[in-house]
N, C-alpha and C positions, 0 to 999 in steps of 0.2 A: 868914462871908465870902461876900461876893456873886461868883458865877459870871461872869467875865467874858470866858472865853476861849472861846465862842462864837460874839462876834460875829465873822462874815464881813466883812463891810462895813468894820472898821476892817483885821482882817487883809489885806486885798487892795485896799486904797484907791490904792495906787501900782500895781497891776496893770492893765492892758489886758486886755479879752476875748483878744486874741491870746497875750499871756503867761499867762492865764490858762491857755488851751487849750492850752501848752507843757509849762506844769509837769504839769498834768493828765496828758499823754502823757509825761513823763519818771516820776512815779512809776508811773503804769500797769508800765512798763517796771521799775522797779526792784522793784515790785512783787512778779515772778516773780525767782526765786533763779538759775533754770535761764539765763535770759535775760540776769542780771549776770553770769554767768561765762561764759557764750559772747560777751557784745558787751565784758569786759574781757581777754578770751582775744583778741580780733579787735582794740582797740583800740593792746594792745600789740603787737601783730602788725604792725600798721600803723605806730605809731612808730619803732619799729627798723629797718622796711625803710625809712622814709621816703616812704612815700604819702602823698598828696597829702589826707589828710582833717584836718586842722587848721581849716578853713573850717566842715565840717561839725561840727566839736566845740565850735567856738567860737559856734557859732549856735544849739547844744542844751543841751549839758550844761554846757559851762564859762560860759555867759552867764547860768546859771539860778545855779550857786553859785559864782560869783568874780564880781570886780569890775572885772578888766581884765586887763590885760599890765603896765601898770607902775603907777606911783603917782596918774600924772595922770591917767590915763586911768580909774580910780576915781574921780575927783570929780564927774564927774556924778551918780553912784550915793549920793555921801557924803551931795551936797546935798537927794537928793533924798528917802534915808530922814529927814533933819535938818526938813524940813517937818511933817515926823509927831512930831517929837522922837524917833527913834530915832539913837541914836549909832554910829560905826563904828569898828570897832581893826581897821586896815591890816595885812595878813597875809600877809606875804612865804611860800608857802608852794611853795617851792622846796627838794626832801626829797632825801636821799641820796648828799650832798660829801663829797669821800672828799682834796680838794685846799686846798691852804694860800691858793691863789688866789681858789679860791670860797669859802672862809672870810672871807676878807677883802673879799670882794664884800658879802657877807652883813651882815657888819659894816657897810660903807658905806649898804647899803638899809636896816638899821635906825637907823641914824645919820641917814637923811633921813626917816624914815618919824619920828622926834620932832622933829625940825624942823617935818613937818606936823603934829604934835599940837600942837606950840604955838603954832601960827600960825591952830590951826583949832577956834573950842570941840563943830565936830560931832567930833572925833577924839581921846575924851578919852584915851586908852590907846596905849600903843606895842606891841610881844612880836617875839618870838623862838622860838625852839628852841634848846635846849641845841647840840645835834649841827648846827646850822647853824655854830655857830664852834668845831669842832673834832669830829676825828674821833669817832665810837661807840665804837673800840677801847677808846682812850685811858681812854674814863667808866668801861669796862665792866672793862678791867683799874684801875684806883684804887679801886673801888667792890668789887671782892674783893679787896683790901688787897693785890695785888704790888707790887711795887716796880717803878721805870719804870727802860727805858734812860737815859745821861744824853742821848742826841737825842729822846727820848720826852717827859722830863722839859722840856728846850728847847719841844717841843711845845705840853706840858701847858702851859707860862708863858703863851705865847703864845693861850691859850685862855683864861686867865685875863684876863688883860691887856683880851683883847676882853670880856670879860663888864665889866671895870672903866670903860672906855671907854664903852660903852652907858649903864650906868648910873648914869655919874656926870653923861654928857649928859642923863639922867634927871633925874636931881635937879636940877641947873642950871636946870635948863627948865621944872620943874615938872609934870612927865610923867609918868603913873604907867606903869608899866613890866607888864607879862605876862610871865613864864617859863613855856612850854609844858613839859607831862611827857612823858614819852616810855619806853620798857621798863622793866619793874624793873630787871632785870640793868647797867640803866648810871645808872639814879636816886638811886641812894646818892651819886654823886661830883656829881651836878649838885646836890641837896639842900645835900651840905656848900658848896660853892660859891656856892649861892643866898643861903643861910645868910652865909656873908661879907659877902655883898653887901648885906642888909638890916643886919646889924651897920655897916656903914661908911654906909650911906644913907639908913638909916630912924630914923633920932633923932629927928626932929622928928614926921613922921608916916610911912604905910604908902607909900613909892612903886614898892620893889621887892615883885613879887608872884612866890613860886612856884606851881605846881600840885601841886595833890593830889588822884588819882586815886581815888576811895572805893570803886570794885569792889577796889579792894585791901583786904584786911583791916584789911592795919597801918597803915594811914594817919591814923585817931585818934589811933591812940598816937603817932605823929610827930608829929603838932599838938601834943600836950599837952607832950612833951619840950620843943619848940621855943619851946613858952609857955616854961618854966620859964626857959629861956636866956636869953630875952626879959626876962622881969621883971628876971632879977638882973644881966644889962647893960644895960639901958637901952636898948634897940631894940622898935618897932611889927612887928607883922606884916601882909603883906600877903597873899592866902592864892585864888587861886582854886580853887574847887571845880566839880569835875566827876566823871562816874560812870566813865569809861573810853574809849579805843578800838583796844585791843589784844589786848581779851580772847581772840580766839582763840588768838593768838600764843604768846600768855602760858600758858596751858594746855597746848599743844603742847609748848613748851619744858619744862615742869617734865616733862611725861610722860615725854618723849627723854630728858632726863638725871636723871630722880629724886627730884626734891626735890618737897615739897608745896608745891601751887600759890598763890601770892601772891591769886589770885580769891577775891570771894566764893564761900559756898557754891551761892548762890541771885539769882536777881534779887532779889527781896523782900530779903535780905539786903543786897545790895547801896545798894537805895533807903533800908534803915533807917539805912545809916553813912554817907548821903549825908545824912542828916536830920539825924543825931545832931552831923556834922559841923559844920551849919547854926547850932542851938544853941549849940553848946558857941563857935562866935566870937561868937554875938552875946550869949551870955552874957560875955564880954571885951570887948566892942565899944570900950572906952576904951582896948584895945590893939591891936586887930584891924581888920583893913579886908576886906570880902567882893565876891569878883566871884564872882556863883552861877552859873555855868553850864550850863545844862539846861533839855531841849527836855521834863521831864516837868511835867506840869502842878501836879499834888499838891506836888511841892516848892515850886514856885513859890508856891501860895496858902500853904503852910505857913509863908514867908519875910513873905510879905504880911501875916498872921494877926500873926507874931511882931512885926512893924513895928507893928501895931495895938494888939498886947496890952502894950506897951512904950510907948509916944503917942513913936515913935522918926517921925520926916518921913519924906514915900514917898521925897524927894530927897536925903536925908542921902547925902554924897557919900564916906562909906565902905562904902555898899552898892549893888551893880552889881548887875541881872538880866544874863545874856548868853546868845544863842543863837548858831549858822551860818545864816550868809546863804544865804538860799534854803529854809530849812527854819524851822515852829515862829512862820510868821508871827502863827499868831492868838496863840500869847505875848508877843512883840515889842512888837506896834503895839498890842495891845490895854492890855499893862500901860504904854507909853510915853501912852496915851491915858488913862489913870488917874494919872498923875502920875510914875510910878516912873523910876529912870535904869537904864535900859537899855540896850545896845551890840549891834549884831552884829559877828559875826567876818566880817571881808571879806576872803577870800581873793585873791592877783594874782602875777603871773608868767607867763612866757612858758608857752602853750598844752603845749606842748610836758612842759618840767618842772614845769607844772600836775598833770597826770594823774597822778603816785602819790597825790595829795591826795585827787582827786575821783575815782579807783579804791575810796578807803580809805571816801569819805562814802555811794558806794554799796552797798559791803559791808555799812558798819554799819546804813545806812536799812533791807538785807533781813535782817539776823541782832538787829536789834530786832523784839519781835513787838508790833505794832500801831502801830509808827511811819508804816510807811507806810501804812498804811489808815488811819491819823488822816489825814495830810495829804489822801487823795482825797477822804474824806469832806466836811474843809473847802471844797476845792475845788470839789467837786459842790455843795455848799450855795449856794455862793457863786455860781455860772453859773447854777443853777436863780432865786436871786431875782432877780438879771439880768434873767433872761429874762421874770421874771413881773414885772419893773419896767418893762420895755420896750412 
């Protein structure tokens, strides 16, 4: 398989010297571990008093990985990775509603965010978050099997309802859908849920997609149950795979209360059931549809490889490469410049309720080891032939 995520030149073809020299100085910064916890110690510091740095975050960090404040305000960005053939999934990424009001907001923006996927072919993908349309409790007590009050229960309907709602504007529309993962502790009730949802909308093909988290152990063996389910009612699966971003959490939690930890043992571990996962849908591929999520590279060629060894099209449009915007450009633009369909995650929402998202991307860029010295490296690469083209 030919090495293609080297070149600079495709990675940073939408980049300006001056954005160049931005991102440069945001990973420099995130770089240091010391540095992310003191400027997210100071960040939040400042939103809760209400100082006045919204200007400055929106000029740094929120303009390097989001895409705007609202939807429209994304479409310069849509159009502009769509010249490259990279695609965008709109990502309402407004975290921690605890209100039936903001649920119901949530609802509406994803409701318009398929309106723009089908109105738009750079926007092939809609998504959500579980816990955008209904409280964490809620998942978190179903998912250890209590029984709910009956206004809990009222609740819970209503949580459903919006998942029915979304994805039936899915299907309608023709919109393939994204269901974000999110804790173990409350993905057991989003799972059986999701689960529903492909049962009632996935007969014809894969449009409802959940997450699986593959630093989780169990997560193969969830696939394969959900295969069986699959075959013998008549429903596709839709399936994004991704490595994790909670692992700390997650850790912490099993420790404080005991039980062994849902993580892999090992990174290595982690990338083999990320692989394995890989495989084993496109060993079904006549059932499965794949959105591969992952900024590592090896997987990627290993997808490419299996696309090759199968004479399966780079474009067959039940297989997605995906990364986050702002991060993982030379995978991006280089495999969209190779043929393959691609998408990034475009993050948007007000500045403000921006920042638990882009708190969470900076944590993971320094508690990956070699993610962010991959990107400075590209980056340096990339300013160095600049300059020596100049």
């Amino acid at each position: 398989m030919e090495k293609i995520f080297n070149n600079t030149q495709n990675a940073f073809a939408l980049k300006s010297d001056t954005e160049l020299d931005r991102a440069y100085f945001l990973f420099k910064l995130i770089d240091s571990e010391p540095l992310v916890r003191i400027g997210t110690a100071v960040t939040n510091f400042a939103i809760k008093a209400h100082l006045p740095v919204e200007g400055l975050i929106r000029a740094t960090v929120f303009d390097h990985f989001c895409g705007g404040v609202n939807e429209n305000d994304c479409l310069p960005v849509v159009d502009k990775m769509f010249t490259k053939g990279v695609s965008s999934v709109l990502d309402y990424s407004v975290e921690g509603k605890e209100e039936e009001q903001q649920f119901d907001s949530a609802l509406e923006m994803t409701l318009k965010t398929i309106d723009f996927a089908e109105q738009r072919k750079a926007i092939p993908f809609a998504v959500f978050k579980p816990t955008g349309f209904g409280r964490f409790y809620l998942y978190e007590k179903l998912g250890e099997g209590q029984t709910l009050t009956a206004e809990e229960q009222k609740e819970w309907d209503r949580v459903v309802e919006r998942f029915d709602t979304v994805c039936k504007a899915a299907h309608d529309k023709d919109v393939a859908l994204l269901i974000d993962g999110e804790e173990s502790w409350m993905q057991d009730a989003a799972d059986d849920l999701v689960a529903d949802m492909m049962r009632k909308y996935n007969k014809q093909k894969a449009i409802v997609f959940n997450t699986l988290q593959m630093y989780r152990h169990d997560r193969l063996d969830y696939l394969k149950r959900l295969h069986e389910q699959a075959k013998s009612e008549g429903f596709y699966i839709g399936m994004k795979l991704v490595r994790g971003a909670y692992m700390e959490k997650e850790n912490k939690r099993a420790e404080e209360k005991g039980y062994p930890t849902p993580i892999c043992a090992s990174k290595q571990a982690t990338d083999e059931n990320y692989d394995a996962a890989v495989v084993y849908m496109m060993d079904h591929l006549d059932q499965m549809a794949i959105f591969a999520g992952t900024h590592n590279e090896e997987s990627s060629y290993q997808l490419m490889e299996l696309l090759q060894q199968r004479n399966i099209a780079k474009n067959d449009d039940r297989i997605w490469f995906g990364q986050l915007y702002g991060m993982s450009d030379n995978i991006s633009y280089n495999l969209a410049a190779n043929g393959y369909n691609v998408a990034k995650y475009l993050p948007f929402g007000p500045v403000r309720d921006v920042m638990p998202y882009l708190i969470r991307r900076a944590e993971e860029n320094t508690s990956v080891a070699g993610q962010t010295s991959r990107e400075l490296t590209l980056i340096k690469t990339e300013r160095d032939r600049r300059k020596g083209k100049n």
